[in-house]
N, C-alpha and C positions, 0 to 999 in steps of 0.2 A: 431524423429523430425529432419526434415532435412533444410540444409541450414546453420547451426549454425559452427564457425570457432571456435575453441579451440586452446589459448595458454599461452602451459603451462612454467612457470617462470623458470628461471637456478640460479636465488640467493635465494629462497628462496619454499618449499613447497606450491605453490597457482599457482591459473590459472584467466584464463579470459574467458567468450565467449560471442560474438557477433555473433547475432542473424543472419543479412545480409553482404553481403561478400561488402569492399566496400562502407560502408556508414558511414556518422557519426553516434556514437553508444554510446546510454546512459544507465546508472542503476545501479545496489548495490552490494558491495562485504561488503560477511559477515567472521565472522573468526569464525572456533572453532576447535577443535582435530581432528574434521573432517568433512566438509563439503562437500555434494557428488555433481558431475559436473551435474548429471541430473538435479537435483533441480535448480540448475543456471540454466542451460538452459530452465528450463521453466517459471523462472523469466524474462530473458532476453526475449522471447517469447511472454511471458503478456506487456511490455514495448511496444514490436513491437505493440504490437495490438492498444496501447495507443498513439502512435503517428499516427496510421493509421485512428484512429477513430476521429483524427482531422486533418486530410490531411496536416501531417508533413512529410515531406522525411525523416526518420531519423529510426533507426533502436535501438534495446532492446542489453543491454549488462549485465552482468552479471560478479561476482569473490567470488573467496572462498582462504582465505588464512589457510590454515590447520597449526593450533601451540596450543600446548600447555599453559596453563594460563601463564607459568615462561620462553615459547619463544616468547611471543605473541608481544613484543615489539621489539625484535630484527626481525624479520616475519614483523611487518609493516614497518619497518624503511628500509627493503631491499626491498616490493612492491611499496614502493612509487619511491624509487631510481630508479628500473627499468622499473616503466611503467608513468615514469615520460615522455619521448620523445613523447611518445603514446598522450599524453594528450595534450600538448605544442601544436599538429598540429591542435588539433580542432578537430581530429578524433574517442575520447572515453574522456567519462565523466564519472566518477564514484564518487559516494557518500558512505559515511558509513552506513554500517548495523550493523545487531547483531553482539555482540562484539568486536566492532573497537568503540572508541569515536572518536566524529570532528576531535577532536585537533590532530590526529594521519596521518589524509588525508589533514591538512591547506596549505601542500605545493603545492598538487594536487590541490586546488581550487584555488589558486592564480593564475594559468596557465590555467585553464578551460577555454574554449568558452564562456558556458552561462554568463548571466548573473550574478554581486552579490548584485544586487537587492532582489537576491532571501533570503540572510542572512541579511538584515536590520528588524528591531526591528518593531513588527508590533501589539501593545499592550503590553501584556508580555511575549510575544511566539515571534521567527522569523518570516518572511513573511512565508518563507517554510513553516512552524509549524502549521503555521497557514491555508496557503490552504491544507496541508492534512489532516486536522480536517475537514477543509470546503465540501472538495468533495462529503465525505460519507454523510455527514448532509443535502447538497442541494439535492444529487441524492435521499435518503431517504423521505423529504421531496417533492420532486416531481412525485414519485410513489407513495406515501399512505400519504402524510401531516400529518407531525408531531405534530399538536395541538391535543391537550388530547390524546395522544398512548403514552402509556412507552416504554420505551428503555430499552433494556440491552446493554453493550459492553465487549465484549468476544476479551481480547488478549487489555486492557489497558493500554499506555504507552507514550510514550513521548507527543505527541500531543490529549491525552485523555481530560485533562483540559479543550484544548481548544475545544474540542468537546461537552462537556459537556455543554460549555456556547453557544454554537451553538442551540445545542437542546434546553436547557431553553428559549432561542430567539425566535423558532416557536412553545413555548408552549407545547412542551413534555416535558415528567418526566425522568428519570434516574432511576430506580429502583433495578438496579443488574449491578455490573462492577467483574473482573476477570482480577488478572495480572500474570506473571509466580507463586506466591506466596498464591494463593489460591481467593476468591472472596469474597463479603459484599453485603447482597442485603435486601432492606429497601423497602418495598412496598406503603409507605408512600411517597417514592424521598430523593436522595442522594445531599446534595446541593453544586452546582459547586462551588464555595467559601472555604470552608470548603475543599472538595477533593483535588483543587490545592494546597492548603497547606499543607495537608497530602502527598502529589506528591512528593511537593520538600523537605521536610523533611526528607522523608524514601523512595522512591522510589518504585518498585516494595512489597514493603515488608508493604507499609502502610494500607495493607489488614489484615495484622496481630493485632491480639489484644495484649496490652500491656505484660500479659504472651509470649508471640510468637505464640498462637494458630490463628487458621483460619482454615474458613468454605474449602475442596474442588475446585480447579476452576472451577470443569465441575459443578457445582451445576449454574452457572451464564446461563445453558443451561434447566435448571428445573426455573426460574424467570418467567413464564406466560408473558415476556414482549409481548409487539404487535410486536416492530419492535428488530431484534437481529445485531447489529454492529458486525462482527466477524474479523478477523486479525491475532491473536495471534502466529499463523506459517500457513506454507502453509497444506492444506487437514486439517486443523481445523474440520471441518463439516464432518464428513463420513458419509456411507449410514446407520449406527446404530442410529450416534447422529440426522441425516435426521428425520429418521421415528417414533421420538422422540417429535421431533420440532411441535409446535401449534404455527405458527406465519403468520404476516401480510405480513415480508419482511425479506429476509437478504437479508446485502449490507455490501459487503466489504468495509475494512477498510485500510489492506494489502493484496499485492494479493495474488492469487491465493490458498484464504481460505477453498474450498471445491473442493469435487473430484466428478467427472462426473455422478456417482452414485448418489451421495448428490444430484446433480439438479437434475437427472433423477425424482426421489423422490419427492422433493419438486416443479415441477414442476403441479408434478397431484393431488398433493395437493393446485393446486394452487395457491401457496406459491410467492412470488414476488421476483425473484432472480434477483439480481443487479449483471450486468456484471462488475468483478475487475477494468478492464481494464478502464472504463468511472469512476466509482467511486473514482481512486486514480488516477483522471490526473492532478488535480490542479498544482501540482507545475510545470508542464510544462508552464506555463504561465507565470509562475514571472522569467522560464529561459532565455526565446527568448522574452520580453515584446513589442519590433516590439517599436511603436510610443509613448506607456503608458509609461508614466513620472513616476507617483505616486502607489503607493499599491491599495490606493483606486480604479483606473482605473483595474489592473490586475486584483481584487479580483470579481468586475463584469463582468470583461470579460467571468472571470473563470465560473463564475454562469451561465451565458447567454449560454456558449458554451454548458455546460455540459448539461443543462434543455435541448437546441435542441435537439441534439444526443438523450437523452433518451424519448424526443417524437417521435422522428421520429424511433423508431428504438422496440417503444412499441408495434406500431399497427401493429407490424408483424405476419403473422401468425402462426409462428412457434415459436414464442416467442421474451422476450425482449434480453433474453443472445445468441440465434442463429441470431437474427435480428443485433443484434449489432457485431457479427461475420462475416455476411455475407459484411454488411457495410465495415469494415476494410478491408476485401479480397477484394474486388471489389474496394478500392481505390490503394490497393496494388498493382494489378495488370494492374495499368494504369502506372505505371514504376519499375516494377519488372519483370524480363522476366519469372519469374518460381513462378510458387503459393506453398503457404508454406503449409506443411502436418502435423498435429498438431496443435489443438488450446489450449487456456492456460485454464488448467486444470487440477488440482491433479489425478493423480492416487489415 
């Protein structure tokens, strides 16, 4: 994958990469004993595509802070210090991921560019929380309409809740969810009320039954739903769990959940594969909100944008996820002097 700038930190085990050389550059550093730089970059990668596919100038970033559970705190407390100047210019933005909580990046945000409209309270989710629930639910709903289809969601987690009451909104069911800690799947429907409070009680773990037992996660991939919300890490979907799959659609939820195979696959199964990149842009809107005052204005924006794109980008004929590839390249390269080689996509 070319084009991608890597740099790597001197106070502390992690890195950075930015996708375009030069640009302002957003997206997620996650931490764990070891997080490998590819995977960033093709995080950062997916990001590009997502600003391109709404004719943003702005470019995908990525980070991985490598530490151990018992240095994982002195490791944040040295990235934030040093790529603290980085962010002050308005030229990287970065959010938390797996294994980092907010409160660890609040000094990063208070210097950020965007917006912090995007952290105001928008029911009982953040605004943020709330359009990354939205994205997967709108784009879902407007490839295959969610009234009477069940749902599964593979890789449930912070903004699950609010997805949940998304989909009860246009009349689907929830019938199977999956979190690192195994899955629950009720063919009758899981009710959104109920789950959020199972959410915030126990977290990942409220899949467990009062013994601590629980069903498998991959079983959330055996549910017969219609439509499969998938997330849970990148390359979730391989070409085994593909040729497996009986469904209407998957639509990401995080990106870059299945690997090139997977589509290949579900493609001649004529299966509806929702390109990452449009399914998890919402919260781009509540960053840069432009004139929108209110949540309410951002959260339609966010609809409206996203329903275009994946009309115009359906009736291709090479599909929705090449059609929505070709889209980005070709706004890319009306101020990029060099086309990027690599589209986001698991191995």
């Amino acid at each position: 994958m070319d084009g991608v700038g890597l740099r790597k930190l001197s106070s502390t085990n992690a890195f950075v990469v930015t996708d375009l050389e030069g640009v302002p550059s957003f997206g997620v550093v996650r931490s764990a004993p070891k997080i490998l730089q590819g995977g960033a970059k093709d995080l950062a990668r997916s990001m590009t595509y997502t600003f391109a596919s709404f004719e943003m100038q702005r470019g995908g970033a990525s980070g991985g802070i490598n530490a151990a559970p018992e240095e994982r705190d002195e490791a944040l407390e040295n990235f934030v210090t040093e790529i603290r100047d980085d962010v002050s210019t308005g030229m990287l933005g970065l959010n938390a991921g797996k294994g980092i909580l907010s409160s660890s990046f609040q000094d990063l945000y208070d210097i950020d560019a965007r917006s912090a409209m995007r952290f105001e309270s928008h029911g009982e989710d953040t605004l943020e929380t709330y359009l990354t629930a939205l994205g997967p639910v709108v784009s879902a709903d407007r490839v295959v309409t969610l009234k009477d289809k069940t749902v599964a969601i593979e890789g449930f987690g912070e903004h699950g809740p609010a997805m949940v009451d998304l989909v009860e909104e246009r009349g689907g069911k929830l019938i199977s969810l999956s979190t690192l800690s195994g899955s629950i799947t009720d063919s009758s429907g899981l009710n959104a009320n109920d789950l959020r409070e199972r959410w915030n009680a126990n977290g990942i773990d409220f899949v467990k039954s009062s013994d601590g037992d629980g069903e498998p996660a991959w079983k959330v991939f055996q549910s017969g739903a219609d439509v499969l919300f998938t997330g849970s890490k990148m390359g979730a979907v391989n070409h085994l769990t593909a040729e497996k799959l009986e469904i209407l659609a998957l639509v990401p939820h995080q990106p870059i959940p299945f690997t090139a195979r997977a589509l290949a696959i579900l493609q001649r199964k004529n299966t509806i594969v929702v390109p990452d990149f449009i399914a998890v842009a919402a919260p781009i809107f509540a960053s840069w909100p432009d004139e929108k005052t209110d949540s309410s204005q951002i959260i339609q924006f966010a609809k409206d944008q996203i329903g275009t794109v994946l009309d115009e980008v359906s009736k291709h004929d090479d599909g929705l996820f090449l059609g929505a590839c070709y889209r980005a390249e070709s706004f890319l390269e009306t101020w990029q002097e060099s086309p990027l080689f690599g589209r986001p996509l698991a191995s």
